[in-house]
Backbone atoms as SQL, in Angstrom:
CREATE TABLE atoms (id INTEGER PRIMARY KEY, chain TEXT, resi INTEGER, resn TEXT, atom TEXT, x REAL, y REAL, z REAL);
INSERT INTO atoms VALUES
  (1, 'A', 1, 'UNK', 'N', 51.827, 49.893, 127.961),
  (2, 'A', 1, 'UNK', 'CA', 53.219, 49.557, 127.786),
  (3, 'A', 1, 'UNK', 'C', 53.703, 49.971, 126.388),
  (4, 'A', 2, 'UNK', 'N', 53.083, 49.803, 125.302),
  (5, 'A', 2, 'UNK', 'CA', 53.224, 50.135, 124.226),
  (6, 'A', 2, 'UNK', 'C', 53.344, 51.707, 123.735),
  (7, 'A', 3, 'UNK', 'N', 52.631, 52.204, 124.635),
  (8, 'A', 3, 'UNK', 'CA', 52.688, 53.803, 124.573),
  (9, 'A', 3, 'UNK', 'C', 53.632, 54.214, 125.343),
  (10, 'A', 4, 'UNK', 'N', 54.594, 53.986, 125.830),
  (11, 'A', 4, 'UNK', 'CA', 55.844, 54.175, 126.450),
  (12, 'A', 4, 'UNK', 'C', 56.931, 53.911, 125.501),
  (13, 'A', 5, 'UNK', 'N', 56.548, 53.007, 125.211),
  (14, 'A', 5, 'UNK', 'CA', 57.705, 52.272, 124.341),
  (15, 'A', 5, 'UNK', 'C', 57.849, 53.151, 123.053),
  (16, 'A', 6, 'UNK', 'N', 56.773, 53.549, 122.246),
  (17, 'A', 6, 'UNK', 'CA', 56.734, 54.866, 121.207),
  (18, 'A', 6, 'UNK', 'C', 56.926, 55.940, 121.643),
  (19, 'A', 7, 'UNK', 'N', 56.508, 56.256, 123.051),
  (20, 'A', 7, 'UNK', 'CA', 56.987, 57.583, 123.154),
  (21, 'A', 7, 'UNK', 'C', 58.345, 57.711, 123.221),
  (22, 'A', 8, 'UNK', 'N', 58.948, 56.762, 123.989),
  (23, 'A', 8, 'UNK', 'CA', 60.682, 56.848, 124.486),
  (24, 'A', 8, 'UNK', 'C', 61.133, 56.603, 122.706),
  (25, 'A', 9, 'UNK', 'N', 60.811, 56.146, 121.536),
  (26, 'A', 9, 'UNK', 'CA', 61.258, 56.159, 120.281),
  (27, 'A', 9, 'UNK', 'C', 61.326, 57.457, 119.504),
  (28, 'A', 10, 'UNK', 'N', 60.028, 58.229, 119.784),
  (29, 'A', 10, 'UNK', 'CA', 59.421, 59.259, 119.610),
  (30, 'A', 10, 'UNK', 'C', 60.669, 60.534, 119.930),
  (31, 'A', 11, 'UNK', 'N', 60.703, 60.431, 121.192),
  (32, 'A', 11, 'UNK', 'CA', 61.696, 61.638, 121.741),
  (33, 'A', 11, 'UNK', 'C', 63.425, 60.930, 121.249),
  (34, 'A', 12, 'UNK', 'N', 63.430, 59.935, 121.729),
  (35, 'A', 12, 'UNK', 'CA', 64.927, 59.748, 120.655),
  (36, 'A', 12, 'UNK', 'C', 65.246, 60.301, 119.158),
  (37, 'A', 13, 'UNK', 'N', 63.536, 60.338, 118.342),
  (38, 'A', 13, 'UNK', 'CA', 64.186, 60.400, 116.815),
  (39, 'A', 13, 'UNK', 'C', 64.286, 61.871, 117.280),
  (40, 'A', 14, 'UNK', 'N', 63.468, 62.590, 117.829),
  (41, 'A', 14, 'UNK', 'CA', 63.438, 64.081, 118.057),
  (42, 'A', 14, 'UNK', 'C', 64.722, 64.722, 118.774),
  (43, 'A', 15, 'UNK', 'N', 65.381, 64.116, 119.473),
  (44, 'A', 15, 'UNK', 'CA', 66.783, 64.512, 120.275),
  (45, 'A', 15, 'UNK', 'C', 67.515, 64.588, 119.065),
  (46, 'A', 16, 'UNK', 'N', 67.801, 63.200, 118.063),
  (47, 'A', 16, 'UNK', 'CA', 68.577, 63.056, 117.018),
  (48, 'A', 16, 'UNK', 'C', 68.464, 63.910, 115.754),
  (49, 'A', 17, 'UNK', 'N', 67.093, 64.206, 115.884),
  (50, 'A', 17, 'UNK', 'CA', 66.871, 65.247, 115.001),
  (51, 'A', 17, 'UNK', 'C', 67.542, 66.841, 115.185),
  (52, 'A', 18, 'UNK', 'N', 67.628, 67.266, 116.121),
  (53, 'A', 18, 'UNK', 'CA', 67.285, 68.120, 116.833),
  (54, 'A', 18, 'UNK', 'C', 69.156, 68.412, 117.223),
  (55, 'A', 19, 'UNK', 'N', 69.308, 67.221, 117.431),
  (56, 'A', 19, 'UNK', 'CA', 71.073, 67.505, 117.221),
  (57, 'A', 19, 'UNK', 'C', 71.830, 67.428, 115.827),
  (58, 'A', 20, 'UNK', 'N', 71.448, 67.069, 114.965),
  (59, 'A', 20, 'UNK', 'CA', 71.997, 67.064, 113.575),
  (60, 'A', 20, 'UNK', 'C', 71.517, 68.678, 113.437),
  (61, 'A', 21, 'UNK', 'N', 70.302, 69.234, 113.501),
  (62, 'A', 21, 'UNK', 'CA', 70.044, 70.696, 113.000),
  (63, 'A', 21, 'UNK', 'C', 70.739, 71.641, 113.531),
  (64, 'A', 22, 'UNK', 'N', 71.165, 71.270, 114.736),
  (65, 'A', 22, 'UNK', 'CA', 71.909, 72.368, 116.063),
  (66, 'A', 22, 'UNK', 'C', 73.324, 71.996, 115.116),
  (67, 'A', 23, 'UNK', 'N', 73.742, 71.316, 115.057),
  (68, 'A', 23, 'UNK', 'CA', 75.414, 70.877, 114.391),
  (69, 'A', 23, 'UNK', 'C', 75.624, 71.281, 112.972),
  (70, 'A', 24, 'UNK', 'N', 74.472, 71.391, 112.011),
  (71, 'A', 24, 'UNK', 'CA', 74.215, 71.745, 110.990),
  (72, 'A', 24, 'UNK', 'C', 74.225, 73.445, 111.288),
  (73, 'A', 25, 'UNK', 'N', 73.596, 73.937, 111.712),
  (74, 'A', 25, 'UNK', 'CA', 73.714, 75.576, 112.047),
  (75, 'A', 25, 'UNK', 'C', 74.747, 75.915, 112.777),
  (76, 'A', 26, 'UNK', 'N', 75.551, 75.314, 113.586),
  (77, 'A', 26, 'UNK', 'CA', 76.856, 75.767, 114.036),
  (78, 'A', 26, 'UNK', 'C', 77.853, 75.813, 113.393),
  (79, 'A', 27, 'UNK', 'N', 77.664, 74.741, 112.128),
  (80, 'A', 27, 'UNK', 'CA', 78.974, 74.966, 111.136),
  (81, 'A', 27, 'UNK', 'C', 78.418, 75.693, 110.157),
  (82, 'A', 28, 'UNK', 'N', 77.158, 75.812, 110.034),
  (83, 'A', 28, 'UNK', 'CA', 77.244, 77.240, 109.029),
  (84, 'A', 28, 'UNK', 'C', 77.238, 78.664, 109.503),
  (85, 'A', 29, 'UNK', 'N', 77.256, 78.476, 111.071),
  (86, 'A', 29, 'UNK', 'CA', 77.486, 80.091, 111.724),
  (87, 'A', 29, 'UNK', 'C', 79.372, 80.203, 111.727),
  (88, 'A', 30, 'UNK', 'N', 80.062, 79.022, 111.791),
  (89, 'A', 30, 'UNK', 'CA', 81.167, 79.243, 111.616),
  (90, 'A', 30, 'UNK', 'C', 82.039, 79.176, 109.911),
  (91, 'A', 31, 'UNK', 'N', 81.156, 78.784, 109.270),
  (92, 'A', 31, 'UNK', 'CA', 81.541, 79.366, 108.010),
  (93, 'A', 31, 'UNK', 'C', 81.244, 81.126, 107.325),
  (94, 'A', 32, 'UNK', 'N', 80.171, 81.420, 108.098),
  (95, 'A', 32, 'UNK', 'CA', 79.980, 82.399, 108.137),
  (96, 'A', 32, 'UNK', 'C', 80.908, 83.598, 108.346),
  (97, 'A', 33, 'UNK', 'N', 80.963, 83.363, 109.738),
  (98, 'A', 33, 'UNK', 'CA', 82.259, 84.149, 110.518),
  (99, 'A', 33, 'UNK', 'C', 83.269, 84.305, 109.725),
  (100, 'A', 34, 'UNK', 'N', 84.007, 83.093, 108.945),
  (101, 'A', 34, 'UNK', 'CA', 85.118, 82.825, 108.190),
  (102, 'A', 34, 'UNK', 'C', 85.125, 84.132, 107.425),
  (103, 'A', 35, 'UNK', 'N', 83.932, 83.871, 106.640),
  (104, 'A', 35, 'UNK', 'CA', 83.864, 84.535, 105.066),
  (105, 'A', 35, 'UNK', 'C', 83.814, 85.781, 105.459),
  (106, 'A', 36, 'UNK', 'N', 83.010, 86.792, 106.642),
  (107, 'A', 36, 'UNK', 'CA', 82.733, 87.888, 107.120),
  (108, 'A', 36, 'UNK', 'C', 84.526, 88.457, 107.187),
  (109, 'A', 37, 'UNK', 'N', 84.777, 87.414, 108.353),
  (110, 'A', 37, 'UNK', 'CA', 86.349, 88.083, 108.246),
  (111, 'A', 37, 'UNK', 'C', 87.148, 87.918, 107.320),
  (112, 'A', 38, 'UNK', 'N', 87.045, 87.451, 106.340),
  (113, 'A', 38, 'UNK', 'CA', 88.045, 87.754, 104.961),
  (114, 'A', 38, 'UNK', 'C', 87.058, 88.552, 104.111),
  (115, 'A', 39, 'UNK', 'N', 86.124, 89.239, 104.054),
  (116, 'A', 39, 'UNK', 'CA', 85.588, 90.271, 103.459),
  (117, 'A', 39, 'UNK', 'C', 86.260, 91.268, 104.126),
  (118, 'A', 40, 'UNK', 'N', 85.905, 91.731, 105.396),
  (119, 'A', 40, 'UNK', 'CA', 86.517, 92.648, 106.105),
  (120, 'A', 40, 'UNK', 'C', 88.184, 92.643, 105.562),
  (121, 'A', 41, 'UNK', 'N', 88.765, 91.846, 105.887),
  (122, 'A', 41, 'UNK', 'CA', 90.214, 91.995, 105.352),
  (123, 'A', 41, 'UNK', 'C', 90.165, 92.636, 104.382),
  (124, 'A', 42, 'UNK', 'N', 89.163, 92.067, 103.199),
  (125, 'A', 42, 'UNK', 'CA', 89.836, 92.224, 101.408),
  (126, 'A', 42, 'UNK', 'C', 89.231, 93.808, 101.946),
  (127, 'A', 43, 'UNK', 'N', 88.002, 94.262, 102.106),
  (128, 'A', 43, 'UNK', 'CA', 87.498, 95.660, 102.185),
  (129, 'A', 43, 'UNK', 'C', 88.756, 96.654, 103.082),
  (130, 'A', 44, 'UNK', 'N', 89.343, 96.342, 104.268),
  (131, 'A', 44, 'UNK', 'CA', 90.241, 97.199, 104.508),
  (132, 'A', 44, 'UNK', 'C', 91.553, 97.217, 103.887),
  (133, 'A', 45, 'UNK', 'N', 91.823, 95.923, 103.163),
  (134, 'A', 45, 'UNK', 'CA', 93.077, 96.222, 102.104),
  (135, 'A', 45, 'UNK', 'C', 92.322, 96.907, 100.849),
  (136, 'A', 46, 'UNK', 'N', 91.902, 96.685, 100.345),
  (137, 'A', 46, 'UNK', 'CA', 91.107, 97.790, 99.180),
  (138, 'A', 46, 'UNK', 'C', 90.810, 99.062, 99.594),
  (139, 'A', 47, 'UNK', 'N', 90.539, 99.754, 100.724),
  (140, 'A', 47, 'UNK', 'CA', 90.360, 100.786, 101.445),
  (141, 'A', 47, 'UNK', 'C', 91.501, 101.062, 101.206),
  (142, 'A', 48, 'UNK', 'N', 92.662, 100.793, 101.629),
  (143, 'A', 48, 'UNK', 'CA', 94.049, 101.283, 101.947),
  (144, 'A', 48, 'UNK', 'C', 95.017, 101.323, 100.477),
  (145, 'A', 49, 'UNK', 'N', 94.527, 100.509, 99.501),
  (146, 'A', 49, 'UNK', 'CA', 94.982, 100.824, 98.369),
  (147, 'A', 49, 'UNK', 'C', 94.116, 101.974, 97.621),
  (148, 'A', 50, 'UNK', 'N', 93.470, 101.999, 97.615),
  (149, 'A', 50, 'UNK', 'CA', 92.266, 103.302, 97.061),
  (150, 'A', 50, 'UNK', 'C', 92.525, 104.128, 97.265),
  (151, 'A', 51, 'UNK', 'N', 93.361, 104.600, 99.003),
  (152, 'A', 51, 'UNK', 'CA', 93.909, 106.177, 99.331),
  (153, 'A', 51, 'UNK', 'C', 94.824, 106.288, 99.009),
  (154, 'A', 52, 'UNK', 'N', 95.817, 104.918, 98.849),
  (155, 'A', 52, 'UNK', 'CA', 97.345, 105.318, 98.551),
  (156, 'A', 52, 'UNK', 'C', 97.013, 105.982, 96.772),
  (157, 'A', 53, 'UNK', 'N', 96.193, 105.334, 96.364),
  (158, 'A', 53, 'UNK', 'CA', 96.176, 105.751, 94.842),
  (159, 'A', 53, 'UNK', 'C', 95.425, 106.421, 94.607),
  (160, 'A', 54, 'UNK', 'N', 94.784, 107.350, 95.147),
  (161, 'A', 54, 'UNK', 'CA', 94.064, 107.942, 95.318),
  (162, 'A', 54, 'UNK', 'C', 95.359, 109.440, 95.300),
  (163, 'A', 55, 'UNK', 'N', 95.868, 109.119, 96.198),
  (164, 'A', 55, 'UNK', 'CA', 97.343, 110.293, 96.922),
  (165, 'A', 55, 'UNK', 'C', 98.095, 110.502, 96.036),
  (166, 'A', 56, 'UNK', 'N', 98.401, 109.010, 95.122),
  (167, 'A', 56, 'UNK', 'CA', 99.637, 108.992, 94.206),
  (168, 'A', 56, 'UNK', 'C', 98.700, 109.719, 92.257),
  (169, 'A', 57, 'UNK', 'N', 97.944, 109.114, 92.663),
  (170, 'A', 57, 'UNK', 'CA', 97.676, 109.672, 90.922),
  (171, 'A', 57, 'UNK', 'C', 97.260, 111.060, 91.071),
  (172, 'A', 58, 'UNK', 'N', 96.276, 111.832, 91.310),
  (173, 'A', 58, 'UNK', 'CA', 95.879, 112.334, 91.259),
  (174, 'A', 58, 'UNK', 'C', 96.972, 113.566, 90.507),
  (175, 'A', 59, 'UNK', 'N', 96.809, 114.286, 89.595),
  (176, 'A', 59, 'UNK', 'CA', 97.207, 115.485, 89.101),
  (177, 'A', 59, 'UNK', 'C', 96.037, 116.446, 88.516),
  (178, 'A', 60, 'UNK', 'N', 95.820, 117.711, 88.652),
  (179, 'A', 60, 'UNK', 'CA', 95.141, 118.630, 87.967),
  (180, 'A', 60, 'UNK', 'C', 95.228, 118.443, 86.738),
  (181, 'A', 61, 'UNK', 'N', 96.299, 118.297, 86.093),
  (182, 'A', 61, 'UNK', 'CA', 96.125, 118.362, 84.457),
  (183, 'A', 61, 'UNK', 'C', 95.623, 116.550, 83.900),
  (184, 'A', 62, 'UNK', 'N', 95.692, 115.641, 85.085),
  (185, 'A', 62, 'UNK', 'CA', 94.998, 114.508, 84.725),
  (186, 'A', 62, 'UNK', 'C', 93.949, 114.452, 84.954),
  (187, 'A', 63, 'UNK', 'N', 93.183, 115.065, 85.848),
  (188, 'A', 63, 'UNK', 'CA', 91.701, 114.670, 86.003),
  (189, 'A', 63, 'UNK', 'C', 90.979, 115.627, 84.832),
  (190, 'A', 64, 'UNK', 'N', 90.142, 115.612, 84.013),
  (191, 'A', 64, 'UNK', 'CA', 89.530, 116.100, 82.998),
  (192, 'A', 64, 'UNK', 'C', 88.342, 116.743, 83.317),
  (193, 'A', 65, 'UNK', 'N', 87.357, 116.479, 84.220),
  (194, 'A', 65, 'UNK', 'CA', 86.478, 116.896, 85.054),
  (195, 'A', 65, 'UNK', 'C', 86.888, 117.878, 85.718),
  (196, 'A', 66, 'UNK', 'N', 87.925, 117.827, 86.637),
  (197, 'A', 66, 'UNK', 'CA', 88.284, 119.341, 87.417),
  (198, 'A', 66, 'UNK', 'C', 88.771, 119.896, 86.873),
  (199, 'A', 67, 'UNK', 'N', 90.017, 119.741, 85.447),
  (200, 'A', 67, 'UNK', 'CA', 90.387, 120.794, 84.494),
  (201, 'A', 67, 'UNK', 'C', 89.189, 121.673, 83.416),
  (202, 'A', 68, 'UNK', 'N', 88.314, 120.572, 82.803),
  (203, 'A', 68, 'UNK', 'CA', 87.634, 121.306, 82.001),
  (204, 'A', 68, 'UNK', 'C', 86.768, 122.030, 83.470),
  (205, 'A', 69, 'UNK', 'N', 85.936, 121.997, 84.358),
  (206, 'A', 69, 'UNK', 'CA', 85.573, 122.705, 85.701),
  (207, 'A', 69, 'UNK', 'C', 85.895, 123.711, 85.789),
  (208, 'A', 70, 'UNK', 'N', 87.116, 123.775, 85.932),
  (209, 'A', 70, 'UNK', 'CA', 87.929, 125.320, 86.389),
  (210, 'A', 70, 'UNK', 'C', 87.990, 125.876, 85.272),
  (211, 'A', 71, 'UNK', 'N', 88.809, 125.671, 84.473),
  (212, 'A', 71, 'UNK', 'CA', 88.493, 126.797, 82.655),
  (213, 'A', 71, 'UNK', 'C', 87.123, 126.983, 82.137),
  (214, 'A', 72, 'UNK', 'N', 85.979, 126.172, 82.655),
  (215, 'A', 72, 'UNK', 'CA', 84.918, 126.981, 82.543),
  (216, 'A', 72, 'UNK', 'C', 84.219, 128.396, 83.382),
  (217, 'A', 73, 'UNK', 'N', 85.406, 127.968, 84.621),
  (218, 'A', 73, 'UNK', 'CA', 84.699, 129.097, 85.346),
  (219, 'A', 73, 'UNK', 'C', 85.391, 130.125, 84.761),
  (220, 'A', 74, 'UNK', 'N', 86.361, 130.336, 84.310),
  (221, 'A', 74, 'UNK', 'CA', 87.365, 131.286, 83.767),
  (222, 'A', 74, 'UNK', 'C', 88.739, 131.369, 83.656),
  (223, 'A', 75, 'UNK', 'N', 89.232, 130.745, 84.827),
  (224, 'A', 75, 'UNK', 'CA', 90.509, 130.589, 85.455),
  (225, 'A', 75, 'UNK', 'C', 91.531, 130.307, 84.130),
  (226, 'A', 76, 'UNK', 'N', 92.791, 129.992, 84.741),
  (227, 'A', 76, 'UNK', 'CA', 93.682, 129.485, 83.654),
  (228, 'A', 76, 'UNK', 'C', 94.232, 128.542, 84.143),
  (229, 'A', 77, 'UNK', 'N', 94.958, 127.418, 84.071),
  (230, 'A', 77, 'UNK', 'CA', 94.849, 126.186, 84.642),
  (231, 'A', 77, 'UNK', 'C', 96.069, 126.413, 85.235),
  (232, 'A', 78, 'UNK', 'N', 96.760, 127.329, 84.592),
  (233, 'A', 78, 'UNK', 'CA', 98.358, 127.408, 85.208),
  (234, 'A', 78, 'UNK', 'C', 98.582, 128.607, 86.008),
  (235, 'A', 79, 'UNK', 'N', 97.729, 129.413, 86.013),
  (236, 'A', 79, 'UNK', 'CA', 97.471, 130.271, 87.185),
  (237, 'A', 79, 'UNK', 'C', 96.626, 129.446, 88.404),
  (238, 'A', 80, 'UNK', 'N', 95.711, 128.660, 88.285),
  (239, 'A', 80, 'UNK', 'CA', 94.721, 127.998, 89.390),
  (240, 'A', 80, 'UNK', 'C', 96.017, 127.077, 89.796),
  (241, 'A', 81, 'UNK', 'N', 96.799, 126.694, 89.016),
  (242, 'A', 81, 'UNK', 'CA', 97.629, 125.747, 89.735),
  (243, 'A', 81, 'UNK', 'C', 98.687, 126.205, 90.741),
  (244, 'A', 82, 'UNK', 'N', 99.160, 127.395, 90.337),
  (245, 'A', 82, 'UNK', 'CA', 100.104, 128.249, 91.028),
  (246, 'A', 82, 'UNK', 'C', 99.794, 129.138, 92.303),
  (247, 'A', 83, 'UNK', 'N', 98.449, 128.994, 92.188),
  (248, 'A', 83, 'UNK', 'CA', 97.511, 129.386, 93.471),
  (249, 'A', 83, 'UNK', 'C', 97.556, 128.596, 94.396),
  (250, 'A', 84, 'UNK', 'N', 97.001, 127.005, 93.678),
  (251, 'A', 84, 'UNK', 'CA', 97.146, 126.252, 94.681),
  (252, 'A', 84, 'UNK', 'C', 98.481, 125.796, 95.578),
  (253, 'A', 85, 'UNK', 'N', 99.557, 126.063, 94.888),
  (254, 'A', 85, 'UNK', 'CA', 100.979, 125.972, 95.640),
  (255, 'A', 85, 'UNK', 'C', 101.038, 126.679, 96.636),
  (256, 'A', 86, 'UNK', 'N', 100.602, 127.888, 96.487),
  (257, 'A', 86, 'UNK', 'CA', 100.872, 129.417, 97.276),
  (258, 'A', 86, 'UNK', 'C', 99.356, 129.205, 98.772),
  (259, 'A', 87, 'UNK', 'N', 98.398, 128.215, 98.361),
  (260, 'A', 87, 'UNK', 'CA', 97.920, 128.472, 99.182),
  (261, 'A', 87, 'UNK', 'C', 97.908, 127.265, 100.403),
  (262, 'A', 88, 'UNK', 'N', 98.828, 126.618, 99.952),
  (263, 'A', 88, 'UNK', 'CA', 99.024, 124.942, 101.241),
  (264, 'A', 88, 'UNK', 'C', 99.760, 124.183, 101.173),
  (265, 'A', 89, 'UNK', 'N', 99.206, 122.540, 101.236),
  (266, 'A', 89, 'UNK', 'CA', 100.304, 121.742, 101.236),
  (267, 'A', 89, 'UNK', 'C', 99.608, 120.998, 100.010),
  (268, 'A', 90, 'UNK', 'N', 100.285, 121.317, 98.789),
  (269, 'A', 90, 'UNK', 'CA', 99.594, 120.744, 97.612),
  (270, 'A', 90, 'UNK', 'C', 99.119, 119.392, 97.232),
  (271, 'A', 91, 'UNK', 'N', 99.838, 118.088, 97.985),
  (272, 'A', 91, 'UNK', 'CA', 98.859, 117.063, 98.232),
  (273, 'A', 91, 'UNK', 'C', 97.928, 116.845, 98.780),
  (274, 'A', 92, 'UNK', 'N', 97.769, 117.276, 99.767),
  (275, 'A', 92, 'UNK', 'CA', 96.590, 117.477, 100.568),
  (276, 'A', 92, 'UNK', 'C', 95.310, 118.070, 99.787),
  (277, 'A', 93, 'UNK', 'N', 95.833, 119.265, 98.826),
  (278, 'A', 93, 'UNK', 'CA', 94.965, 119.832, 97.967),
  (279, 'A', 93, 'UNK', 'C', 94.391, 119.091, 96.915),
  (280, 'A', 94, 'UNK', 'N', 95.402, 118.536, 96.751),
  (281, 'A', 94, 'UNK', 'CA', 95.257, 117.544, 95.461),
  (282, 'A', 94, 'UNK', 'C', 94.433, 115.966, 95.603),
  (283, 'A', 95, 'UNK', 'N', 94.572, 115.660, 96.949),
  (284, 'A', 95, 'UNK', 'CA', 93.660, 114.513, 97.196),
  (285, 'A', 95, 'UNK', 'C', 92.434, 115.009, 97.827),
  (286, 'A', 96, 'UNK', 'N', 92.201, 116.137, 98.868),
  (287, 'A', 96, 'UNK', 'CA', 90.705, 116.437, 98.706),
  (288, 'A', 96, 'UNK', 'C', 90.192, 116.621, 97.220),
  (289, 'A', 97, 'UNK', 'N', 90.688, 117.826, 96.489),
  (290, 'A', 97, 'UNK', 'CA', 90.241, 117.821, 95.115),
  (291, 'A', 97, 'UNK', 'C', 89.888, 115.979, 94.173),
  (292, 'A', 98, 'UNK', 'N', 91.223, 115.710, 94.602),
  (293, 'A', 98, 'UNK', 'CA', 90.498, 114.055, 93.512),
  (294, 'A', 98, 'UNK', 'C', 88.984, 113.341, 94.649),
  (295, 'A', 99, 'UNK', 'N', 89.450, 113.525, 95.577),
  (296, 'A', 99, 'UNK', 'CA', 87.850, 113.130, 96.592),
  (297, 'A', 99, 'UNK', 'C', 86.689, 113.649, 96.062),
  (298, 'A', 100, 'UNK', 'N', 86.704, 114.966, 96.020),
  (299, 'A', 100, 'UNK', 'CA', 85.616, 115.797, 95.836),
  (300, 'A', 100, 'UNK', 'C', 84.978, 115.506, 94.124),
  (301, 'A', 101, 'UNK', 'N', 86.151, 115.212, 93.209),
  (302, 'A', 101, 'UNK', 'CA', 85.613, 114.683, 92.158),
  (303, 'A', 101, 'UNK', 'C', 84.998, 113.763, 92.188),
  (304, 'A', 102, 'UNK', 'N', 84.763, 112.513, 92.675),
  (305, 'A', 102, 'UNK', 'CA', 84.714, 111.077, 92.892),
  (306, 'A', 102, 'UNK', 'C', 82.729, 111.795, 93.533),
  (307, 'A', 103, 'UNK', 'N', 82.743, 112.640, 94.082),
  (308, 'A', 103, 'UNK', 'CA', 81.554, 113.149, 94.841),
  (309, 'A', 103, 'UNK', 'C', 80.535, 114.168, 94.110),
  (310, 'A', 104, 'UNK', 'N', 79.205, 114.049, 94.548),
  (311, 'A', 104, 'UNK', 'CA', 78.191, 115.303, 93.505),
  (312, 'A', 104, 'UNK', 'C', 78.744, 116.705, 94.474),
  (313, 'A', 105, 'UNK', 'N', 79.542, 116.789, 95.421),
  (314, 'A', 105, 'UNK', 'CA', 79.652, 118.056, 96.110),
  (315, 'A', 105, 'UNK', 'C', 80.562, 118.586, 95.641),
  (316, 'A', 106, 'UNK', 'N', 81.373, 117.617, 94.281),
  (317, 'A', 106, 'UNK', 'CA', 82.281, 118.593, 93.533),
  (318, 'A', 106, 'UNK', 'C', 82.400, 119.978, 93.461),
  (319, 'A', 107, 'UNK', 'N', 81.289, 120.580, 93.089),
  (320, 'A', 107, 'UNK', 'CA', 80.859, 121.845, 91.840),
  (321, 'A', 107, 'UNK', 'C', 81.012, 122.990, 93.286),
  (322, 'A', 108, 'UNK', 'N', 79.862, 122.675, 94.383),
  (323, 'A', 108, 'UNK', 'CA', 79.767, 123.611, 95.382),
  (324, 'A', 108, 'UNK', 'C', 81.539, 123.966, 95.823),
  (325, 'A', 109, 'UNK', 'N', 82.230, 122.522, 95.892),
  (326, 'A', 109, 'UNK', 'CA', 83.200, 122.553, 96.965),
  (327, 'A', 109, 'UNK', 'C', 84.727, 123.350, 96.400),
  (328, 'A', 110, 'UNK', 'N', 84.373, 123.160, 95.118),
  (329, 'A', 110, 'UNK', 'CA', 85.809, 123.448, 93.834),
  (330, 'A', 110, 'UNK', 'C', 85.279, 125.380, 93.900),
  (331, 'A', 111, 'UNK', 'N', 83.777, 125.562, 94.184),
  (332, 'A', 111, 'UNK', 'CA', 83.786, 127.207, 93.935),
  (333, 'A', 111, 'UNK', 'C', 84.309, 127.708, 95.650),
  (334, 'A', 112, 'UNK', 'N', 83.908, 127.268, 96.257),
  (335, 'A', 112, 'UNK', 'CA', 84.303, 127.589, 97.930),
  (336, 'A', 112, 'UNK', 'C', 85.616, 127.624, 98.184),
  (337, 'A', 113, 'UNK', 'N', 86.101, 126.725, 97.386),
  (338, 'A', 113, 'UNK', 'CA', 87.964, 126.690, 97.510),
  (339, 'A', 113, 'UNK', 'C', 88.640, 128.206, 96.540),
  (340, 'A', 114, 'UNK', 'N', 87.567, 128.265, 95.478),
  (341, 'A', 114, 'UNK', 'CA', 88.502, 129.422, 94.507),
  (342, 'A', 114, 'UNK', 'C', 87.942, 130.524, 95.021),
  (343, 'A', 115, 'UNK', 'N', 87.189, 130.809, 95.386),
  (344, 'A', 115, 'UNK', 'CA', 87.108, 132.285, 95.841),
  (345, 'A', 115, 'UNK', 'C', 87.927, 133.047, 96.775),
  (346, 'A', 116, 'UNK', 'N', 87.824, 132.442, 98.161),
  (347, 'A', 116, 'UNK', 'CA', 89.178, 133.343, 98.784),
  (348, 'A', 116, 'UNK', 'C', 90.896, 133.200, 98.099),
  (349, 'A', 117, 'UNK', 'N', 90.881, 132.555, 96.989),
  (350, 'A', 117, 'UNK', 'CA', 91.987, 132.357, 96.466),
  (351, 'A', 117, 'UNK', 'C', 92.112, 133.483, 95.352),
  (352, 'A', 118, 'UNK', 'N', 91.315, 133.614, 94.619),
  (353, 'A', 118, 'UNK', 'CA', 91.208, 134.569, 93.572),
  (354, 'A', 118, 'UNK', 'C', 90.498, 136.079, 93.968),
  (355, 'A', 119, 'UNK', 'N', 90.184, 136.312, 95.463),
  (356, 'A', 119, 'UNK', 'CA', 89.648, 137.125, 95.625),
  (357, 'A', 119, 'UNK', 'C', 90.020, 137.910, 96.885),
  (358, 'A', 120, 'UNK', 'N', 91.273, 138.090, 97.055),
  (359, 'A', 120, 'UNK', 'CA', 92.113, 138.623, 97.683),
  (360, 'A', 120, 'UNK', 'C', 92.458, 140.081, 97.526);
């Protein structure tokens, strides 16, 4: 009789146990979730400000890296610039170029762009 009586105590503390841990991990899987989706938010609003400013700053004679770049290869900055007018849609040029700075594929990608330009 006595061994009934502990066991039925036994599995109660263990149910009670056993539901505080389950209730305990459900509110930290839903705090979780929370925080995941306001990371995601802040990361796709930071994404979306990064290109807009990315689009808006960017100038050849501001980036210092792709100006000193190009006058080392030879060019003249105001001829490379007048190229680039003549050869597209100059933002477009101008934000791959600030991309490509930001990247080690700079160097390859800035000579691939000037050659059929200067070598016409």
């Amino acid at each position: 009789m006595y061994l009934f009586l502990f066991a039925a105590l036994f599995i109660i503390f263990q149910y009670a146990n056993v539901k505080k841990t389950y209730e305990a991990q459900e509110h930290d899987i839903k705090t979780l979730k929370i925080e995941v989706e306001e990371a995601e938010a802040t990361t796709d609003s930071l994404l979306q400000l990064n290109s807009a400013s990315i689009a808006e700053e960017f100038t050849l004679d501001g980036d210092e890296k792709a100006r000193m770049y190009i006058e080392d290869l030879g060019y003249n900055i105001n001829d490379f610039k007048t190229s680039l007018e003549n050869f597209g849609d100059e933002e477009e040029i101008f934000f791959k170029l600030k991309l490509l700075t930001r990247t080690s594929i700079f160097f390859s990608a800035i000579t691939s762009l000037l050659e059929p330009m200067f070598n016409k």
